[in-house]
C-alpha positions as CSV (number, residue, x, y, z in Angstrom):
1,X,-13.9,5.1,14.0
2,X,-15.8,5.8,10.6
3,X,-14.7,3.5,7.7
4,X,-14.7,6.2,5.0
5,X,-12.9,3.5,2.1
6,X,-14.3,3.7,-0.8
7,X,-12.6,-0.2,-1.8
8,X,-12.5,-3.2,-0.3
9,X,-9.2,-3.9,1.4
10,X,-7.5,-7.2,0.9
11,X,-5.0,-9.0,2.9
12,X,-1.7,-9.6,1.0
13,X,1.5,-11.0,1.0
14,X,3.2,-8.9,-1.4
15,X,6.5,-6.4,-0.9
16,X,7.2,-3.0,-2.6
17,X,10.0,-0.6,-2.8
18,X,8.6,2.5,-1.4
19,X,10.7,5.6,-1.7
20,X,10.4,8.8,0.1
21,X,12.3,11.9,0.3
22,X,14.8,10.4,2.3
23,X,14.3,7.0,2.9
24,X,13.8,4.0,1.0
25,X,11.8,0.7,2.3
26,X,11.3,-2.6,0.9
27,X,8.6,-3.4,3.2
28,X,5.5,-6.0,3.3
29,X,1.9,-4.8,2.1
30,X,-0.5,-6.1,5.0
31,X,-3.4,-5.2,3.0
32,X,-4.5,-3.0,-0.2
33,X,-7.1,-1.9,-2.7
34,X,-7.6,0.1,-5.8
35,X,-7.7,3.2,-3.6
36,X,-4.7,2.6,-1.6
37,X,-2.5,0.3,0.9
38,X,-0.8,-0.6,4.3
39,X,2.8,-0.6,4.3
40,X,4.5,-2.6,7.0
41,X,7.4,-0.6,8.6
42,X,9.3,0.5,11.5
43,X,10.1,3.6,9.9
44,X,7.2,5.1,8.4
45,X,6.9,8.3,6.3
46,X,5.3,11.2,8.1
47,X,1.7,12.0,7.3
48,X,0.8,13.9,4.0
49,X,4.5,13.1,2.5
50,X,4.6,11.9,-1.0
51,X,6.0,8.3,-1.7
52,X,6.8,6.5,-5.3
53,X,5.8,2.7,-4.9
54,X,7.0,-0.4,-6.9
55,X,5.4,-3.7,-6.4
56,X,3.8,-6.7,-8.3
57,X,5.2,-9.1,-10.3
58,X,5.5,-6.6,-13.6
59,X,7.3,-3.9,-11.6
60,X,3.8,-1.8,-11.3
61,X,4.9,2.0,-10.3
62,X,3.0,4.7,-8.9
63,X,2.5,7.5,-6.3
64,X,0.9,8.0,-3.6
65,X,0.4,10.2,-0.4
66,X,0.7,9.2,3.6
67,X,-2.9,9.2,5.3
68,X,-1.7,8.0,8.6
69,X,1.3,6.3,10.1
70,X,1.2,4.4,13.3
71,X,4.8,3.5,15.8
72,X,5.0,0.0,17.3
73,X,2.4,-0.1,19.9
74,X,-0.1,1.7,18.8
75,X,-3.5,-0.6,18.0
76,X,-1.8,-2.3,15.5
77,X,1.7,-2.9,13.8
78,X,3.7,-0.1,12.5
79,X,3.1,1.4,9.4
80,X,1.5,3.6,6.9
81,X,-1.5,3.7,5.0
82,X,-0.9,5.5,1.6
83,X,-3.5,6.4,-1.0
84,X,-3.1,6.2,-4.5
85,X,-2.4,9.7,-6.5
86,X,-4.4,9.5,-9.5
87,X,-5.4,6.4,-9.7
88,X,-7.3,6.4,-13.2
89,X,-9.5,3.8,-14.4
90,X,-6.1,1.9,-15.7
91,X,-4.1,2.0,-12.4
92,X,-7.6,0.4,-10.5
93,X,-7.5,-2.3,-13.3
94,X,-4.2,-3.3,-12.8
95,X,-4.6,-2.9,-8.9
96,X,-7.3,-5.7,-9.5
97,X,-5.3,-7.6,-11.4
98,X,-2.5,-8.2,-8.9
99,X,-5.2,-8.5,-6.2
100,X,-6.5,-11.3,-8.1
101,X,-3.5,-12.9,-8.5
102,X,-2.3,-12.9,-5.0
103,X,-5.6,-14.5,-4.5
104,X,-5.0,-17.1,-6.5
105,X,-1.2,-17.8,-5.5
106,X,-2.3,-17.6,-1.6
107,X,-5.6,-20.0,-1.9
108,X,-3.2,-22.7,-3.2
């Protein structure tokens, strides 16, 4: 499989709301980046469906689009991987920032 990421991904303990059209999920993030994240959840979005996320701890909001989802089972845990819409030079700062953090709160 060709690694086509653009960012480094980072492991992380963090949760976010993530809404879709029908559904709403507070789910754990098993990794992210400025480009994008994996959502942990049984009941993931289907592929190419638009979702609004909330996490970190200032309430950081933005969209983003299904890549791929994945059942139980299947080379991995369930989930999604969504990828930022828009993601300006701000929205990668802040990314970084809570990256950081998390860091920081998981190395002690």
């Amino acid at each position: 499989m060709t690694n086509n990421r653009k960012y480094e991904r980072v492991p992380t303990k963090l949760r976010c709301w993530c809404e879709g059209e029908n559904v709403t999920v507070y789910a754990r993030i098993g990794n992210m980046s400025e480009g994008g994240l994996f959502v942990r959840t049984s009941t993931p979005l289907e592929r190419g469906a638009t979702a609004r996320l909330r996490f970190g701890t200032d309430g950081f909001e933005t969209t983003a689009r299904v890549v791929w989802s994945r059942s139980e089972g299947q080379d991995g845990p369930a989930g999604m991987g969504l990828e930022f819409d828009g993601a300006d030079d701000q929205i990668r700062a802040a990314i970084r920032r809570m990256i950081d953090e998390d860091r920081r709160l998981t190395a002690n």
